[in-house]
N, C-alpha and C positions, 0 to 999 in steps of 0.2 A: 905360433903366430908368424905370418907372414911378414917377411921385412923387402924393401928396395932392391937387397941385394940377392933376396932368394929369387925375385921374378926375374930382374937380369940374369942370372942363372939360368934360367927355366929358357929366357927367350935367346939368349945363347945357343945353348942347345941347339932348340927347333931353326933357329935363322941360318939358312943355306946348306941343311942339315938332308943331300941329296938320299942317303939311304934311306932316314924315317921318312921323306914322302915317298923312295919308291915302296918302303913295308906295307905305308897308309893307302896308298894307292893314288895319288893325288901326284897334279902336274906342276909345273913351277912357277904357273904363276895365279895356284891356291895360296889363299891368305891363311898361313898356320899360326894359329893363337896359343895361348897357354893361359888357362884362366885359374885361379886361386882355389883350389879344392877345399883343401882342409891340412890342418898339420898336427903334428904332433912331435916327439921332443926329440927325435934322434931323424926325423921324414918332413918333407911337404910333397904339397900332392897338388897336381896340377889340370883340370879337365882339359883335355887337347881338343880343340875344334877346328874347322877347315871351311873359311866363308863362311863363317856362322853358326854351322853346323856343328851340333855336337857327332864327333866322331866314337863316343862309346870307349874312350881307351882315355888312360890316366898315364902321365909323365910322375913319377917318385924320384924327389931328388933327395939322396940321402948326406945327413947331415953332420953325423957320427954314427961309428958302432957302438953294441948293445952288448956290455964286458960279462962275460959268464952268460951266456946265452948258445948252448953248442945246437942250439936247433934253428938258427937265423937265418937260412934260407926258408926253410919247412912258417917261418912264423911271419916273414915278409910276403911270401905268397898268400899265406890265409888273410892276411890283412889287405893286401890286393883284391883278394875275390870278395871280399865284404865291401868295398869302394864301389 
C-alpha cells in the first residue's frame, strides 16, 4: 500500500534528478512525474512519465530486504520484467 511518505520518496528522487533525465533522455524543463504503480511488502513501484507521457520504465523503491533470499538480485529483476 502506498503511503504519503512512499510518493515523497519517489518524487525526491526524480526532482532535480540531472542524471535520470539525461538516462531518460529528456530536457529540464520536462515535467517528470512518478505515478503509483503497485506495491508489495518489501517494493513500491512507481510509473515514471514525462509531460504526460508514459515513459515505459518503472521507479522501485525498496523498502526492506528479503532475509534468506540468496537469489535477490536474480528475483528483483524477474519481478521488473513482469511490471
Amino acid at each position: 500500500m502506498f503511503s504519503e511518505k512512499h510518493v515523497k520518496l519517489a518524487d525526491f528522487f526524480i526532482k532535480g534528478n540531472a542524471e535520470l533525465r539525461t538516462a531518460l533522455g529528456l530536457g529540464e524543463s520536462s515535467c517528470l512525474e512518478a505515478v503509483p504503480l503497485g506495491s508489495g511488502e518489501h517494493n513500491v513501484n512507481f510509473l515514471l512519465l514525462a509531460d504526460g507521457r508514459d515513459l515505459k520504465r518503472v521507479l522501485r523503491v525498496n523498502l526492506g530486504t528479503q532475509t534468506g533470499n540468496e537469489h535477490q538480485v536474480a528475483y528483483e529483476a524477474s519481478a521488473l520484467k513482469a511490471l
